[in-house]
Structures are given as C-alpha cells and as structure tokens.
C-alpha positions as protocol buffer text, in pm:
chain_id: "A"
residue {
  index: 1
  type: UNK
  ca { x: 19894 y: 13292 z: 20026 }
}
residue {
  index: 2
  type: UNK
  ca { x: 19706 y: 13603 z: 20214 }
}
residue {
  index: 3
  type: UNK
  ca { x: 19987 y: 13744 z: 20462 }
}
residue {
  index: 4
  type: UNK
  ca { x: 19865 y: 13859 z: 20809 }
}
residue {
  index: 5
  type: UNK
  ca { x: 19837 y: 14205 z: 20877 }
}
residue {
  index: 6
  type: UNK
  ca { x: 20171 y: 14416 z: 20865 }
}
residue {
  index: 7
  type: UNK
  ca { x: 20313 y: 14674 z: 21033 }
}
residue {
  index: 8
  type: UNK
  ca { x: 20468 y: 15011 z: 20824 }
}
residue {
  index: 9
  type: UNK
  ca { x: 20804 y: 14939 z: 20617 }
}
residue {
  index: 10
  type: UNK
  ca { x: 21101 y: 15178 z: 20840 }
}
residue {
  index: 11
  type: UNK
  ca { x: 21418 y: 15351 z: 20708 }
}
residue {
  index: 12
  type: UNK
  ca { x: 21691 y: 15480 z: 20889 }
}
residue {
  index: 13
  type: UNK
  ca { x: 21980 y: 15692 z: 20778 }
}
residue {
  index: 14
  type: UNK
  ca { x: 22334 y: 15679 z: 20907 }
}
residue {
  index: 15
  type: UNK
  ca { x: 22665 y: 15895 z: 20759 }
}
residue {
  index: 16
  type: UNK
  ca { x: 22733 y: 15562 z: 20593 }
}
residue {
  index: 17
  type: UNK
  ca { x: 22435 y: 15322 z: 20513 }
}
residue {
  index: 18
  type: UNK
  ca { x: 22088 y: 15312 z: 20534 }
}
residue {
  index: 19
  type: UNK
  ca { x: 21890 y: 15090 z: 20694 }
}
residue {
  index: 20
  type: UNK
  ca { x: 21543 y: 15017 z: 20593 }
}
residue {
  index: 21
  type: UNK
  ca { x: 21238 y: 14709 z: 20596 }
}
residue {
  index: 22
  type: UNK
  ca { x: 21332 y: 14441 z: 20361 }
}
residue {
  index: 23
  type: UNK
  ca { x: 21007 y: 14328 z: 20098 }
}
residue {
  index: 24
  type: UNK
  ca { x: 20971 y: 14124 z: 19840 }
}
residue {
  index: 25
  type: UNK
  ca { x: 21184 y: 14228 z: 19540 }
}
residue {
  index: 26
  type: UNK
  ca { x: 21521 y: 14276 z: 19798 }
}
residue {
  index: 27
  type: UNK
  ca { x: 21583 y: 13898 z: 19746 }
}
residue {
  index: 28
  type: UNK
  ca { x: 21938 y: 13877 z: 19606 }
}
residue {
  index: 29
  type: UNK
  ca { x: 22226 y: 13617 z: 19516 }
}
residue {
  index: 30
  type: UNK
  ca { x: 22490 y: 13804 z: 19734 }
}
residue {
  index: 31
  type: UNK
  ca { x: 22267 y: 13791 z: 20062 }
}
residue {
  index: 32
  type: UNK
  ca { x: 22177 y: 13392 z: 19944 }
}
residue {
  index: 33
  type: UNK
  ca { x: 22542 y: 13371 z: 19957 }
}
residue {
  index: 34
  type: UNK
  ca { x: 22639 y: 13473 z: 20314 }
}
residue {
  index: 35
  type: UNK
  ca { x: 22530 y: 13195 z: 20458 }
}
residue {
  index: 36
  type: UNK
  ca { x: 22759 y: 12941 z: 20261 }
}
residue {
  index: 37
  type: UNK
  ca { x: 23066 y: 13131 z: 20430 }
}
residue {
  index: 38
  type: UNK
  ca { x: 23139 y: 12835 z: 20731 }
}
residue {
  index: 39
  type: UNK
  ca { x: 23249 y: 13152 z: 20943 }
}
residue {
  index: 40
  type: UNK
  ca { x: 22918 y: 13321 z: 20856 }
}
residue {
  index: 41
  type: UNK
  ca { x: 22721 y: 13078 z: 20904 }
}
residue {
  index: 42
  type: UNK
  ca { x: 22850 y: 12910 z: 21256 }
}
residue {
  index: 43
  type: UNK
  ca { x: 22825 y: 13257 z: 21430 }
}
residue {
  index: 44
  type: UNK
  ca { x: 22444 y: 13207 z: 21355 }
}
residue {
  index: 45
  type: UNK
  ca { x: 22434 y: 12835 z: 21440 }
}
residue {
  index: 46
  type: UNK
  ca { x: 22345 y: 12763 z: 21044 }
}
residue {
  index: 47
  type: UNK
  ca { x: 22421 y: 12523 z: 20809 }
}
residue {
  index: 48
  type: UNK
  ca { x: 22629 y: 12686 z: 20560 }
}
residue {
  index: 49
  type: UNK
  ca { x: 22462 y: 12673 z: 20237 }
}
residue {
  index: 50
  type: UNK
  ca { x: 22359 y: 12939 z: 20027 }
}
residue {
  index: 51
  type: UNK
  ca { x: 21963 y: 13011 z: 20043 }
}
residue {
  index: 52
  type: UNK
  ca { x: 21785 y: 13021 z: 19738 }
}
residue {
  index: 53
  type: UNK
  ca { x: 21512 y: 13370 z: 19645 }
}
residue {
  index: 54
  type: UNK
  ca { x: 21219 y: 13111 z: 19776 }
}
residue {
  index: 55
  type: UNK
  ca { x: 21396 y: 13096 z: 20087 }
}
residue {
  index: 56
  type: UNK
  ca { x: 21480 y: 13433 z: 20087 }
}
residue {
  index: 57
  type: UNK
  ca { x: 21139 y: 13549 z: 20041 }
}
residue {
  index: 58
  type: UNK
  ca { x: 20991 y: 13297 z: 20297 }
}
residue {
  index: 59
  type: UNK
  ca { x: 21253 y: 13465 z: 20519 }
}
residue {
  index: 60
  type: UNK
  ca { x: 21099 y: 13841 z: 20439 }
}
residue {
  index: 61
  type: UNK
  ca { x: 20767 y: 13672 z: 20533 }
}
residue {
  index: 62
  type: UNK
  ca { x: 20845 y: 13548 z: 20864 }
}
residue {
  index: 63
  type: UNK
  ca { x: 20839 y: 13953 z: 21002 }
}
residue {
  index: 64
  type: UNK
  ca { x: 20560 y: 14144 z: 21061 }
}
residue {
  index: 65
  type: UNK
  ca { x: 20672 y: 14470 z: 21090 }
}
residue {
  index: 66
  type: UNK
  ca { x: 20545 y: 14520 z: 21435 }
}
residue {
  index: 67
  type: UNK
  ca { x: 20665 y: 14273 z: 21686 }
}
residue {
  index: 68
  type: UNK
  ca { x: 20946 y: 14153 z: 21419 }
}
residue {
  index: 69
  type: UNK
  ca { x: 21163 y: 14320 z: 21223 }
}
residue {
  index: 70
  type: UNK
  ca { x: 21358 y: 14216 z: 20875 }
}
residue {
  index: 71
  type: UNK
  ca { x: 21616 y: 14569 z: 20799 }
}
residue {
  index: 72
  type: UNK
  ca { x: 21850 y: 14534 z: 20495 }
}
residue {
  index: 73
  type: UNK
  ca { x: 22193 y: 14757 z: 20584 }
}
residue {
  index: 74
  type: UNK
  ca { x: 22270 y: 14939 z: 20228 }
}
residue {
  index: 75
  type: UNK
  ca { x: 22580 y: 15121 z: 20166 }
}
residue {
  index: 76
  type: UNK
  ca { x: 22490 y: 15448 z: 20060 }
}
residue {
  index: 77
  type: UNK
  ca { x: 22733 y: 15492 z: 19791 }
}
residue {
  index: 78
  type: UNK
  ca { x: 22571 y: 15231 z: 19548 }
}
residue {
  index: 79
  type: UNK
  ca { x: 22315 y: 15113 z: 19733 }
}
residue {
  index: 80
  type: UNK
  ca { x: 22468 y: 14755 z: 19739 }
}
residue {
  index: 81
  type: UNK
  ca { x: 22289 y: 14553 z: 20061 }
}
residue {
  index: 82
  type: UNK
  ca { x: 22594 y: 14453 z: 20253 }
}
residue {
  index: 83
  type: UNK
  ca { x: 22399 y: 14301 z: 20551 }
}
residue {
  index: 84
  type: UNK
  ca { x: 22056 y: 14233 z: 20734 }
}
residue {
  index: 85
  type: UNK
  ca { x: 21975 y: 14294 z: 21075 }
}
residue {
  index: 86
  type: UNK
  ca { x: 21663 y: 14187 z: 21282 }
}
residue {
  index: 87
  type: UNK
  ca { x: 21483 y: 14314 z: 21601 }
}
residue {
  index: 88
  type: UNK
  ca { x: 21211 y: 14078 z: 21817 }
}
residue {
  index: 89
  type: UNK
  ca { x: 21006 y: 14290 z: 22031 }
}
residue {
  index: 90
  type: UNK
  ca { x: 20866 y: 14182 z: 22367 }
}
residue {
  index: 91
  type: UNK
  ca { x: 20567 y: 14391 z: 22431 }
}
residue {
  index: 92
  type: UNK
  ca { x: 20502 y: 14248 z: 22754 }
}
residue {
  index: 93
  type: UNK
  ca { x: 20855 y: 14282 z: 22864 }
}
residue {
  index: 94
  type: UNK
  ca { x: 20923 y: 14549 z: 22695 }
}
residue {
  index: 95
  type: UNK
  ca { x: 21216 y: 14414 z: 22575 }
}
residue {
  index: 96
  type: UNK
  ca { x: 21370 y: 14367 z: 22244 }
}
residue {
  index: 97
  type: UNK
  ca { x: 21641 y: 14146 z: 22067 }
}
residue {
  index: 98
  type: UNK
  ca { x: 21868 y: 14224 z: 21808 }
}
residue {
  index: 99
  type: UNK
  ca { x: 22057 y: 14012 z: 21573 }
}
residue {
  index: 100
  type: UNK
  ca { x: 22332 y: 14148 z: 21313 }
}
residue {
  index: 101
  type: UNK
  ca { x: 22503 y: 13982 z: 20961 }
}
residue {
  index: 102
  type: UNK
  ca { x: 22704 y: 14169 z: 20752 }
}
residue {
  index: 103
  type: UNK
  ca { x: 22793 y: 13953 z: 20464 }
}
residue {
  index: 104
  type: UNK
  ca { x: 23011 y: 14188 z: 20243 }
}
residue {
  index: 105
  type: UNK
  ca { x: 23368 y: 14081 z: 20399 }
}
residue {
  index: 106
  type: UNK
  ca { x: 23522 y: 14428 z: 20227 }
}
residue {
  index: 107
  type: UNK
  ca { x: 23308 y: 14638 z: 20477 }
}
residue {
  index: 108
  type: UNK
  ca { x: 23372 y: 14474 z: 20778 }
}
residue {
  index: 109
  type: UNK
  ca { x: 23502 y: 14707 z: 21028 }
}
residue {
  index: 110
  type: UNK
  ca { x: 23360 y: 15020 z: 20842 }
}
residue {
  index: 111
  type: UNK
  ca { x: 23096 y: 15102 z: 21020 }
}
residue {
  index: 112
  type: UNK
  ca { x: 22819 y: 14909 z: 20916 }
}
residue {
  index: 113
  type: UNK
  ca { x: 22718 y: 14731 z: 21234 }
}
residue {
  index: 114
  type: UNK
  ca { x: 22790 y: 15045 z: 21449 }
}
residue {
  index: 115
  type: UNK
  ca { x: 22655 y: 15326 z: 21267 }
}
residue {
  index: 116
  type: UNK
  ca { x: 22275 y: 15098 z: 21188 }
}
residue {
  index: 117
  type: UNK
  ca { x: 22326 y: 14990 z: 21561 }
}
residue {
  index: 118
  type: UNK
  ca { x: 22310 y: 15353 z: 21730 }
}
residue {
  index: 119
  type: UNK
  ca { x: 21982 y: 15435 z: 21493 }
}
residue {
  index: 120
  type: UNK
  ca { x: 21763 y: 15122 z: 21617 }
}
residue {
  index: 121
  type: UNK
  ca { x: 21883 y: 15133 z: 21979 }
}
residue {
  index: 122
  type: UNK
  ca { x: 21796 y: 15463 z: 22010 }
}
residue {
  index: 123
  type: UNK
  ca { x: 21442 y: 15399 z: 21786 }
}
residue {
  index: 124
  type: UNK
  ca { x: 21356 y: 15090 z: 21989 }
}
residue {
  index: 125
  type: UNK
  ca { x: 21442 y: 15295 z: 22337 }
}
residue {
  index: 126
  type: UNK
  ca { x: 21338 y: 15622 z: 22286 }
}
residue {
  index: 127
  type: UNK
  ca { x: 21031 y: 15592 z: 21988 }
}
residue {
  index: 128
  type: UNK
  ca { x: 20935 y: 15259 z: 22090 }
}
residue {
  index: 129
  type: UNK
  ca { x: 20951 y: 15271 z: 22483 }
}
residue {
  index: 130
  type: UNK
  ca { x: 21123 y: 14953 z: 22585 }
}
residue {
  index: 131
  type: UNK
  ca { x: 21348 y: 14923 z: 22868 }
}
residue {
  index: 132
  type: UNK
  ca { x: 21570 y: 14636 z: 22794 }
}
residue {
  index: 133
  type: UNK
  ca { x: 21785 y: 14541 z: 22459 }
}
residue {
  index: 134
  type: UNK
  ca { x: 21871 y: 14154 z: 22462 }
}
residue {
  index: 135
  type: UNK
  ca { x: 22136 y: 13973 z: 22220 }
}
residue {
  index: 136
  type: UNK
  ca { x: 22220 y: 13550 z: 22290 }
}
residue {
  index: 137
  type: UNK
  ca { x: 22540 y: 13498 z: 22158 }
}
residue {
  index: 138
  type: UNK
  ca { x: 22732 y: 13171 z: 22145 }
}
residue {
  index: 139
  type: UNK
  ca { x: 22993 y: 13091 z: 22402 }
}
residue {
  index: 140
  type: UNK
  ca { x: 23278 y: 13024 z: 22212 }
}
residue {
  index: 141
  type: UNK
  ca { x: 23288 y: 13405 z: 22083 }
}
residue {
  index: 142
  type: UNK
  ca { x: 23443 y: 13503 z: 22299 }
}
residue {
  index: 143
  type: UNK
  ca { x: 23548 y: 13844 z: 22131 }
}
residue {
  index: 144
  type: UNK
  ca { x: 23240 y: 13950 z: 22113 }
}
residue {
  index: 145
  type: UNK
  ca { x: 23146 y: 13823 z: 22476 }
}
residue {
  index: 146
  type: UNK
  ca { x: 23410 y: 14051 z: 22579 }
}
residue {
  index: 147
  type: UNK
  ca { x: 23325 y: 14324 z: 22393 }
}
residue {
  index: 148
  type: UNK
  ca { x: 22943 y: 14343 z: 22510 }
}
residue {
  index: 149
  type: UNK
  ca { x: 23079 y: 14291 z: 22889 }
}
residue {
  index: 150
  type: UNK
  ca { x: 23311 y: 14650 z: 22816 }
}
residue {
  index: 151
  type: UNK
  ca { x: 22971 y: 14831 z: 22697 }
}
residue {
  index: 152
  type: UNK
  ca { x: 22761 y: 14724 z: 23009 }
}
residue {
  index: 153
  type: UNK
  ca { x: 22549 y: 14422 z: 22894 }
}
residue {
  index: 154
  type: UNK
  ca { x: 22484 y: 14192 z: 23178 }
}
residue {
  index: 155
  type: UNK
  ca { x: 22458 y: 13794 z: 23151 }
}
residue {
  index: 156
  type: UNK
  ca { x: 22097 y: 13717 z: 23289 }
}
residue {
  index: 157
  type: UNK
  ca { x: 22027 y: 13341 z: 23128 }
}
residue {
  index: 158
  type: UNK
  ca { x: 22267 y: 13051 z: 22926 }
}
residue {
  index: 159
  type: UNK
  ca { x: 22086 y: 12771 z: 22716 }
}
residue {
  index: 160
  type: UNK
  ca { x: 22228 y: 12476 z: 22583 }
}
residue {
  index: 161
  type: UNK
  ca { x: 22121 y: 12413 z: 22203 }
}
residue {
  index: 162
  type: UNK
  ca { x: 22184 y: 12159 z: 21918 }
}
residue {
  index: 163
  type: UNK
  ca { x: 22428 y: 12267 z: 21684 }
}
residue {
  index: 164
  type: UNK
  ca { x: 22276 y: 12303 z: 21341 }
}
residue {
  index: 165
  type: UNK
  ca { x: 22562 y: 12087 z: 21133 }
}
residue {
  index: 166
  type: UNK
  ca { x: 22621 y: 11815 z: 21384 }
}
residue {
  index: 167
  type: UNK
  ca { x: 22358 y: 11831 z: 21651 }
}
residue {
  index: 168
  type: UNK
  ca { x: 22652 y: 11843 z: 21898 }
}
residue {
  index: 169
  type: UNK
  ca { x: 22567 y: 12049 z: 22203 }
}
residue {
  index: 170
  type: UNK
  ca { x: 22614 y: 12437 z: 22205 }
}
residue {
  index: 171
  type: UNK
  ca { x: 22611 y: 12688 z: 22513 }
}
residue {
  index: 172
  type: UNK
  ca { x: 22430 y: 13040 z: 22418 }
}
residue {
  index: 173
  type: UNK
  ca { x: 22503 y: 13337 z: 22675 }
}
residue {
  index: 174
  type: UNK
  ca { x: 22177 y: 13540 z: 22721 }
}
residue {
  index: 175
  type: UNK
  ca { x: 22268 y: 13916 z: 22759 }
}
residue {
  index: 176
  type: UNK
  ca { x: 22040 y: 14245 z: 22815 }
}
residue {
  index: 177
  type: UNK
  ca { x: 22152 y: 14618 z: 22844 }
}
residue {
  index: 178
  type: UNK
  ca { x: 21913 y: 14836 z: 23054 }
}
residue {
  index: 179
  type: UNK
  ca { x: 21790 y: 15169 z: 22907 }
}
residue {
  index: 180
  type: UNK
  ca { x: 21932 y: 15389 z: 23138 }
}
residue {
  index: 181
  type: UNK
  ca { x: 22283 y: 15225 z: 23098 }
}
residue {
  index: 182
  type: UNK
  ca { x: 22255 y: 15295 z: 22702 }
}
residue {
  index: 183
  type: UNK
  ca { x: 22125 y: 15670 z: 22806 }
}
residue {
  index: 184
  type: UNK
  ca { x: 22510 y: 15703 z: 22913 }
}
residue {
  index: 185
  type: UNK
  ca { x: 22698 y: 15626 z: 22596 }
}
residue {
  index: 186
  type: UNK
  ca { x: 22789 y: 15928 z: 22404 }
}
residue {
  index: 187
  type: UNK
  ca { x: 22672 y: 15795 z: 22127 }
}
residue {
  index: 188
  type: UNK
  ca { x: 22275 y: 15778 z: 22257 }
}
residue {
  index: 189
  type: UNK
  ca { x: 22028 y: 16053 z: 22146 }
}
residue {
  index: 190
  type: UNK
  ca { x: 22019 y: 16076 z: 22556 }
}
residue {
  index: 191
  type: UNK
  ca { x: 22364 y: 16220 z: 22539 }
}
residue {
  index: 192
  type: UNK
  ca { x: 22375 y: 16399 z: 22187 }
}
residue {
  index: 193
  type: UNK
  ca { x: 22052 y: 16581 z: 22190 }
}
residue {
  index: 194
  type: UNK
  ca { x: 21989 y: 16475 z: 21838 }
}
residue {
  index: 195
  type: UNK
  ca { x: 21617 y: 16321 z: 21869 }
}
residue {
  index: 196
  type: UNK
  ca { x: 21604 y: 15969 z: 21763 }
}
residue {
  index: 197
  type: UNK
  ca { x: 21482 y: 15868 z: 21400 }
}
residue {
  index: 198
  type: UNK
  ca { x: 21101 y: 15774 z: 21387 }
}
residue {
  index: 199
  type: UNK
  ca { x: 21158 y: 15522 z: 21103 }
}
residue {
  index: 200
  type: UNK
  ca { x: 20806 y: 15641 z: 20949 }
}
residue {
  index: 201
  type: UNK
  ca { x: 20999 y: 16003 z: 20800 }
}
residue {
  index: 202
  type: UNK
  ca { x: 21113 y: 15823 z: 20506 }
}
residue {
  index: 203
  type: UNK
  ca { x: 20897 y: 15519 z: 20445 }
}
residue {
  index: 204
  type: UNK
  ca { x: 20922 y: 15347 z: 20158 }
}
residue {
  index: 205
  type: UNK
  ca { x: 20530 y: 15289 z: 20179 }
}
C-alpha cells in the first residue's frame, strides 16, 4: 500500500518525557494493552480490548503529519512509551483538537499529560498560528469537566453519540480555549519568554 504524502516526524522535549511522531516500528504490546483497561477504554468511548501491532500500525497510518498528528509520550529515563497523544488541525478554522492516553497507571499524576501538554499548546499556538484549542469530553467526567471550566475552556457545542460497548446513548461536551486566554497562564511561552519548540530541531527524519 503507497501512503499519501506526509508531513515531517516532530519531537518535543519536556524536564520529564519526550514527545515525538509515532512510525512504524513504535508498535508495542504495552500500548495494545491500554485499551483492555474498562477505565481506559470508556474515557475514549472504546471497546476494551487490547489492539493487536496490525491495528496498531493501521492506527500510525491514519495521521498525516500535517493536518493529524500521532505523538508517543516517552519517559525519559528509559525511554519506555507511557502514553499517546493526538492533535486534529482545522486549517480553515484555525483550530485544533487534542486528545490524551496515558496508559502506564504508575505515572499517572507525574507529569506526563501536563508537561507534553504545555509543549504542543504552545507549538500549535505560537509555531502553528491557530487561534482556538478544542477537546470533546464525555459528560459523565465530570472531574475533568470541572477541571477544564477552572483553566478557562468554554462549552460551545454537546453531541449525543452511541456508546461503543452497548450502543446506549452518550452526551459529549464540546469545549475550546481561545489563544489569548492560554497567553495568560504562566505556564505559556507568552508568559515565560522561553520561545516555543519548533518540533523540526530534533526530528527524527
């Protein structure tokens, strides 16, 4: 099979992980495993079942590196991938959405989603030029509903969707977070004067 054109593979480096394009050869059993966790797995509206490599790698093939994204987060200790995250772009709209997994249970809470968060706001903002970061997010989570209500993301849409195990019917919250809202957060290159990671410094080619 002849892939379509693709965009550059990206890295970004935090204090803790690194987060860079996923390609064929990053297939692994622990990431085919995260999605057998029930917890895991409902957050996403999956069935939980582990994937197998051929799924994995027809996952890696669904991005294009240039309006869609596939980033394995890597603890920089060992190297061990401990989660994925993904990022649609909306050229028109210039508007992006980002998704998060961290499978590695140990981890949670150390960082992982925070620290790779900060680097590909700030890339998809500042590098990339788009105004508006966009997340749906089920509305039974209420924990994290909260949590992106406290950091300034606005509801602007709710869809109602078939859950994946028993086709039951779901409510997703649409959220977005403008620009200038993230350009307040201490933690944007806005506020810290560090300039934002290109990706492209340390690509894996």
């Amino acid at each position: 099979m002849t892939l379509a054109p693709r965009g550059p593979t990206l890295r970004f480096d935090t204090p803790d992980y690194i987060l860079r394009s996923l390609v064929h050869g990053d297939e692994n059993e622990a990431w085919g495993n995260w999605l057998a966790d029930p917890r895991l797995a409902a957050n996403l509206n999956a069935v939980p079942r582990a994937r197998t490599m051929a799924e994995l790698t027809m996952y890696i093939d669904k991005f294009d590196r240039i309006t869609g994204h596939l980033f394995g987060i890597f603890d920089r200790s060992d190297n061990t991938m401990v989660g994925i995250r993904t990022i649609e772009i909306d050229t028109a709209r210039r508007a992006f959405n980002v998704h998060v997994l961290v499978g590695e249970r140990e981890i949670w809470g150390q960082g992982a989603k925070e620290q790779t968060s900060v680097a590909l706001i700030n890339w998809a903002f500042e590098i990339c030029d788009l105004i508006w970061c966009e997340a749906t997010v089920l509305a039974s989570n209420r924990k994290m509903l909260r949590h992106l209500d406290e950091t300034g993301w606005v509801i602007w849409g709710k869809a109602i969707k078939p859950a994946a195990v028993d086709g039951r019917a779901i409510e997703l919250i649409k959220l977005r977070r403008h620009r200038d809202v993230w350009r307040k957060d201490p933690r944007s290159s806005f506020v810290t004067g560090v300039p934002p990671q290109t990706g492209l410094e340390h690509s894996a080619g």
